[in-house]
mmCIF file of the C-alpha atoms, coordinates in Angstrom:
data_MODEL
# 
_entry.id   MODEL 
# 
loop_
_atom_site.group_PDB 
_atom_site.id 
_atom_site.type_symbol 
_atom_site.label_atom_id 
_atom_site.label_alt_id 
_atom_site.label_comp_id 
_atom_site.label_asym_id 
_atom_site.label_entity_id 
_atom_site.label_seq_id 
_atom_site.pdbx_PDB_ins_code 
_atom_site.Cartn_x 
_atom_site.Cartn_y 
_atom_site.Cartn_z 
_atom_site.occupancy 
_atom_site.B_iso_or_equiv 
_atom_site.pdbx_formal_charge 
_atom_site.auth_seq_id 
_atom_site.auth_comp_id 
_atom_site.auth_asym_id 
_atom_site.auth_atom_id 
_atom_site.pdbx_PDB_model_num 
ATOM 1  C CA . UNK A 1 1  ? 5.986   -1.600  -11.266 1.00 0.00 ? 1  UNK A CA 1 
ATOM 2  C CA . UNK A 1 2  ? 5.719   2.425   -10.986 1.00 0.00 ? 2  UNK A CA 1 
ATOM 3  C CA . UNK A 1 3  ? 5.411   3.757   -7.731  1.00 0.00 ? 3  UNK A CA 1 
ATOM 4  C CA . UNK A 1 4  ? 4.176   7.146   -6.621  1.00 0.00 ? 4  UNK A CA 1 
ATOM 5  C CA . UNK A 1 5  ? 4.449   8.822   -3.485  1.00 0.00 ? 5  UNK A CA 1 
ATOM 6  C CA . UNK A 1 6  ? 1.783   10.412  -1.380  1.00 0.00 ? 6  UNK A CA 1 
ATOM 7  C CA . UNK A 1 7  ? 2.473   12.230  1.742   1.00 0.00 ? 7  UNK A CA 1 
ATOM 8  C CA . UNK A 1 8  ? 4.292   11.342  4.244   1.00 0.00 ? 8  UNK A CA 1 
ATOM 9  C CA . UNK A 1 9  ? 1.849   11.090  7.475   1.00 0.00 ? 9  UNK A CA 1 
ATOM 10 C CA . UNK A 1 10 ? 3.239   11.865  11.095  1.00 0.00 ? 10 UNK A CA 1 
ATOM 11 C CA . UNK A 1 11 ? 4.975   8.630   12.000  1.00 0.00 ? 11 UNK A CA 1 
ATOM 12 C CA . UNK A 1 12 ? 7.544   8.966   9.267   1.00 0.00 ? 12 UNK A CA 1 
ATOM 13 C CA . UNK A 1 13 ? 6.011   5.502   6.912   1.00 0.00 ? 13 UNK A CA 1 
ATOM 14 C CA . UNK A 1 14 ? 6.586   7.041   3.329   1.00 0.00 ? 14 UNK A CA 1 
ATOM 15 C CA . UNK A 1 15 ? 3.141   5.797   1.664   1.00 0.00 ? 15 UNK A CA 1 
ATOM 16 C CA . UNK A 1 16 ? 3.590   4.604   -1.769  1.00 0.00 ? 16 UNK A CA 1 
ATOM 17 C CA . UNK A 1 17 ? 0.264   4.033   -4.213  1.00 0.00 ? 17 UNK A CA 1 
ATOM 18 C CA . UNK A 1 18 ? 0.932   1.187   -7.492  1.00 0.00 ? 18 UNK A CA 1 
ATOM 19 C CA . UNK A 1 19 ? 0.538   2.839   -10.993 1.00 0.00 ? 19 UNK A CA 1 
ATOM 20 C CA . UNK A 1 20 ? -1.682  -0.027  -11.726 1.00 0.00 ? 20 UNK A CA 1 
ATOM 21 C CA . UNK A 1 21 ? -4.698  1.036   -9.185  1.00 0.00 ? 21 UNK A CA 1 
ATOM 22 C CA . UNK A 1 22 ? -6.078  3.110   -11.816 1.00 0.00 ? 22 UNK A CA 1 
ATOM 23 C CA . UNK A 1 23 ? -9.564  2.898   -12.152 1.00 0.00 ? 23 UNK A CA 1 
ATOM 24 C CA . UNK A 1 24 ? -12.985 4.538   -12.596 1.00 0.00 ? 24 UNK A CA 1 
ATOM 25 C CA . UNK A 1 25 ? -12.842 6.119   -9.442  1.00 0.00 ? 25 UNK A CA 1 
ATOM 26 C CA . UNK A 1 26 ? -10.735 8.468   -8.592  1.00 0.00 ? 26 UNK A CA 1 
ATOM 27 C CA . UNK A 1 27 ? -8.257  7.736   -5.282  1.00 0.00 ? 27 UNK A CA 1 
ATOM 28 C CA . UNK A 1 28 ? -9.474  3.981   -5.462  1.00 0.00 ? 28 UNK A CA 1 
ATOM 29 C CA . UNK A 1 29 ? -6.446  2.377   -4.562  1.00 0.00 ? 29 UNK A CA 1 
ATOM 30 C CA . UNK A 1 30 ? -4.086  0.900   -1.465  1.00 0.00 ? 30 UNK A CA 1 
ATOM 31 C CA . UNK A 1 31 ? -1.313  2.222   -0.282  1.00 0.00 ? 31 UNK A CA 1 
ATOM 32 C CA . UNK A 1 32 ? 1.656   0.610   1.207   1.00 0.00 ? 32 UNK A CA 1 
ATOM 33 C CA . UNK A 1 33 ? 4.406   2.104   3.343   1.00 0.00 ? 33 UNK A CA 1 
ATOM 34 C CA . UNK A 1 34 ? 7.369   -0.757  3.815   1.00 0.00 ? 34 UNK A CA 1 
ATOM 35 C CA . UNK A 1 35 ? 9.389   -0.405  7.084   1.00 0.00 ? 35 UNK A CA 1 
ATOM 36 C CA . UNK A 1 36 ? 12.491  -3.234  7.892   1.00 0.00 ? 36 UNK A CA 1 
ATOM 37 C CA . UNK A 1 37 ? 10.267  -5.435  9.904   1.00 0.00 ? 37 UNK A CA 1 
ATOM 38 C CA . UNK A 1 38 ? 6.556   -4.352  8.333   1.00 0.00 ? 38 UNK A CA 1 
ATOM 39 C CA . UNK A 1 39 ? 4.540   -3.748  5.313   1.00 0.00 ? 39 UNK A CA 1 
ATOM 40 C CA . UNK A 1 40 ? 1.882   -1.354  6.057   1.00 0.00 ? 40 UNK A CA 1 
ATOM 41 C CA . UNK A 1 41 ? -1.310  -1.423  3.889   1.00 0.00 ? 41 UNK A CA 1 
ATOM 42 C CA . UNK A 1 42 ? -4.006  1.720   4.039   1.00 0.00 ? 42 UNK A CA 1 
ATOM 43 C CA . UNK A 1 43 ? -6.978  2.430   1.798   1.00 0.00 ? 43 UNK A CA 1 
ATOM 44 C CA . UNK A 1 44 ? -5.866  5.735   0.109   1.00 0.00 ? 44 UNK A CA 1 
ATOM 45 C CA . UNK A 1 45 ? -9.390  7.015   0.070   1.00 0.00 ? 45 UNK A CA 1 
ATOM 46 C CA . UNK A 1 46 ? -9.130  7.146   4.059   1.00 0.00 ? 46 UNK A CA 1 
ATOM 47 C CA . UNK A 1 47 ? -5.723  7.475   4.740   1.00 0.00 ? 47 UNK A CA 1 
ATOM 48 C CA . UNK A 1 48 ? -6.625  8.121   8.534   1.00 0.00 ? 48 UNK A CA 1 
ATOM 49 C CA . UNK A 1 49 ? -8.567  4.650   9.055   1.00 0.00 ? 49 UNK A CA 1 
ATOM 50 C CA . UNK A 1 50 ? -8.155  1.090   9.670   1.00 0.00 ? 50 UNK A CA 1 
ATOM 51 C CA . UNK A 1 51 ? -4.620  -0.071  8.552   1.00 0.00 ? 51 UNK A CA 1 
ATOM 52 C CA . UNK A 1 52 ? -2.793  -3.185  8.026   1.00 0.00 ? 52 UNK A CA 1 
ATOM 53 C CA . UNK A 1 53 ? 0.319   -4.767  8.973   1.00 0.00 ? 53 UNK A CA 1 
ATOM 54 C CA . UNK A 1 54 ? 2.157   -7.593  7.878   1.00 0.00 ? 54 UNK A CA 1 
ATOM 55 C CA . UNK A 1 55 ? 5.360   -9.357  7.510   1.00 0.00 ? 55 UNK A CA 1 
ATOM 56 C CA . UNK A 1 56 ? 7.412   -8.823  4.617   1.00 0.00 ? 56 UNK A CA 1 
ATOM 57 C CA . UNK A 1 57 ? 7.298   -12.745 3.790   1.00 0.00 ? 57 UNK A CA 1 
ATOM 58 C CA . UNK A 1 58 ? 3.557   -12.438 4.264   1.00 0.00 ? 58 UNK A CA 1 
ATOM 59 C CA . UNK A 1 59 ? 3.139   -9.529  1.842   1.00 0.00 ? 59 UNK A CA 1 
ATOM 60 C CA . UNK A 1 60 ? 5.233   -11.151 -0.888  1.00 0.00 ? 60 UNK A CA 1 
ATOM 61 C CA . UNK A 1 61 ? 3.285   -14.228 -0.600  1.00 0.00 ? 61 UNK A CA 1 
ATOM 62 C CA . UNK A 1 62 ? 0.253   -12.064 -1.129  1.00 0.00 ? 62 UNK A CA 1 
ATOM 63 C CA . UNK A 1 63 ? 1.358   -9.877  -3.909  1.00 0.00 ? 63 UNK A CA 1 
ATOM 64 C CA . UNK A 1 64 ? 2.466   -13.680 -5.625  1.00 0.00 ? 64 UNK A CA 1 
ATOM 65 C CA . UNK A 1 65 ? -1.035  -14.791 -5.078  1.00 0.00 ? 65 UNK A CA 1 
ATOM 66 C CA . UNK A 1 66 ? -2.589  -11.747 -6.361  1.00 0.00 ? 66 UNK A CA 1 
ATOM 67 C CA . UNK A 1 67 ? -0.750  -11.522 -9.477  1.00 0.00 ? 67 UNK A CA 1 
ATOM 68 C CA . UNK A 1 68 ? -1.838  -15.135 -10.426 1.00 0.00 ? 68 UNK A CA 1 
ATOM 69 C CA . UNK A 1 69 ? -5.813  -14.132 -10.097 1.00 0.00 ? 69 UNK A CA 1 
# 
């Protein structure tokens, strides 16, 4: 999977947007920023707003699920 970067946002979480979010419209996509302890998980269109956070275990479990839909 390609990654590419957006911005990094004042508390230092390096956001990272999938290759494979593409779609009809444009900036429709989440963003995750992986920490040691935490995933974080933002809606790229509001990068300000509501966020997400889960274990690492809980992400990969997600991402497994996902990829089987």
């Amino acid at each position: 999977m390609i990654h590419v970067t957006s911005p990094e946002n004042p508390s230092g979480l390096m956001w990272f947007k999938s290759s494979y979010s593409s779609s009809s419209e444009a900036g429709d996509c989440v963003e995750i920023a992986p920490s040691l302890t935490t995933i974080h998980i933002r809606d790229s269109k509001n990068p300000g707003g509501a966020r997400l956070a889960m274990a690492p275990a809980a992400w990969t479990a997600f991402v497994g699920f996902a990829a089987q839909s």
